[in-house]
C-alpha positions in Angstrom: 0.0 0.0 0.0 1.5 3.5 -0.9 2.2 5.9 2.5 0.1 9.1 2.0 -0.5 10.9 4.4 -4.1 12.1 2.9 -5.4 8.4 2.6 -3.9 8.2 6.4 -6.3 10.9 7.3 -9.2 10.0 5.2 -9.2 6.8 7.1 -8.8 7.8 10.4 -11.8 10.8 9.5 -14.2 10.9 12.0 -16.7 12.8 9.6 -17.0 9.5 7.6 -18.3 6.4 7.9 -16.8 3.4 8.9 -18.0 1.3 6.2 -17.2 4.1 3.3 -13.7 3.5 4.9 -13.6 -0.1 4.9 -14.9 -0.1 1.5 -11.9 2.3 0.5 -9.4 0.0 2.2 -11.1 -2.7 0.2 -10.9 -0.7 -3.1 -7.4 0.1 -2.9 -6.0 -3.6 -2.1 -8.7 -5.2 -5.1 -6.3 -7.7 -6.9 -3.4 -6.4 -4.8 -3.6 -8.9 -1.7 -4.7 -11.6 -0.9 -8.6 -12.1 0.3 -7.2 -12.7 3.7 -5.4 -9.3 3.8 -8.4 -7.5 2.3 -10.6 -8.9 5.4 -7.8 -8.0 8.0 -8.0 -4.4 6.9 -11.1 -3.9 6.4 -11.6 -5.3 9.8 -8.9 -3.1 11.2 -10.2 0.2 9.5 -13.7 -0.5 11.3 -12.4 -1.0 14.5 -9.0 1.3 14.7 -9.8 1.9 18.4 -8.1 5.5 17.6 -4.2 3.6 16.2 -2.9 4.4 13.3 -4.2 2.1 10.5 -0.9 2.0 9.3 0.6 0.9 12.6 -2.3 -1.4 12.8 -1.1 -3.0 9.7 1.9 -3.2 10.7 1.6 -5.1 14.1 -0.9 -7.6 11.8 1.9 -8.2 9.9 4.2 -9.0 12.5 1.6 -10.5 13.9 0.8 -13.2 10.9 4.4 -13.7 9.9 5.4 -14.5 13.5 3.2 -17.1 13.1 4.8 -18.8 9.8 7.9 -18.5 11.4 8.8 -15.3 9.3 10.0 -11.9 10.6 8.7 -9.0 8.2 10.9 -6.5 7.0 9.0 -2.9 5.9 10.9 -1.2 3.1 9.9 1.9 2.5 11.2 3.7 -1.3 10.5 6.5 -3.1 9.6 4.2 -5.9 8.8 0.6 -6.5 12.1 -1.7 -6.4 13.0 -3.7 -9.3 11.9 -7.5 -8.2 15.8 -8.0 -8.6 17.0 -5.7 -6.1 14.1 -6.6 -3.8 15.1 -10.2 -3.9 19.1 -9.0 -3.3 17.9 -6.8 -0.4 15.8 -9.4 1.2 18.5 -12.2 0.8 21.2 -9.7 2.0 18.5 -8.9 5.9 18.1 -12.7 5.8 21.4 -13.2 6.6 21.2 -11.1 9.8 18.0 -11.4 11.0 17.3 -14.9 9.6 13.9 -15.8 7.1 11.9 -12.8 6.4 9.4 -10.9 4.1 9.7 -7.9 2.5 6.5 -5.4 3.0 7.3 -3.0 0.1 6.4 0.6 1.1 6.5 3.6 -1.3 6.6 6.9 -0.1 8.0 9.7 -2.3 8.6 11.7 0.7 11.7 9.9 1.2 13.0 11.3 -2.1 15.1 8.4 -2.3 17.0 5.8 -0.9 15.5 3.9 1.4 14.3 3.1 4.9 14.2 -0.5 6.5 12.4 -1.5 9.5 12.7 -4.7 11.2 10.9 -5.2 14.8 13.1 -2.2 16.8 15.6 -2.3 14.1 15.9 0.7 11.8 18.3 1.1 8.9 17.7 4.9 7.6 19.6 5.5 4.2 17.0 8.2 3.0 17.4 11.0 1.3 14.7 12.9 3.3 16.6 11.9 7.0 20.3 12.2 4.9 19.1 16.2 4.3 17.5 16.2 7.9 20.9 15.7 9.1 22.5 17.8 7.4 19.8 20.7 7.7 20.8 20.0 12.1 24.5 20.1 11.5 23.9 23.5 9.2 21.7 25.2 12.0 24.0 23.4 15.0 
């Protein structure tokens, strides 16, 4: 699922109604996901007990992989990876943290780059956090 911080908001909108959410969560993951994931987030966009829907997703991800064994890795771009350099990233975590899954993430707010996240563990090589930095050392 793409980060935006609009669909973010439109989902967590109080002004509309929890089934025109759901059914937006459902639109958006139509021949994306599996009917399984469709029904988990549909389920956790009705009842977001006031989380994030994406940290919702999230922890359901964790959740499910823990489950098959799997630890997931989130990897967030600015732009789709090429299946090839997916495959080289995932191989290249799996050797430190063991058999895992990549959750793809794009987010052109990162510019570029990219940003893993496994459990606690955070690799940050983003362009967006590379000119944070820098922006901190410049006013520092």
């Amino acid at each position: 699922m793409t980060s935006d911080a609009q669909l973010e908001l439109a989902l967590r909108s109080k002004l509309a109604a929890p089934e025109a959410k759901a059914a937006l969560a459902e639109r958006l993951l139509a021949g994306k996901a599996s009917k399984q994931t469709v029904a988990i987030a549909r389920q956790l966009v009705l009842q977001s007990r006031g989380r994030s829907v994406r940290e919702s997703l999230r922890e359901a991800a964790r959740i499910v992989a823990a489950q098959y064994g799997q630890t997931v890795a989130t990897v967030i771009t600015a732009m789709p990876l090429p299946a090839e350099q997916a495959e080289r990233l995932r191989a290249s975590l799996a050797a430190k943290y063991g058999d895992l899954k990549l959750n793809e993430v794009v987010d052109p707010s990162i510019l570029g780059g990219l940003r893993v996240q496994i459990g606690d563990d955070v690799i940050d090589g983003s362009v967006a956090s590379r000119l944070t930095e820098l922006r901190l050392q410049l006013a520092g």
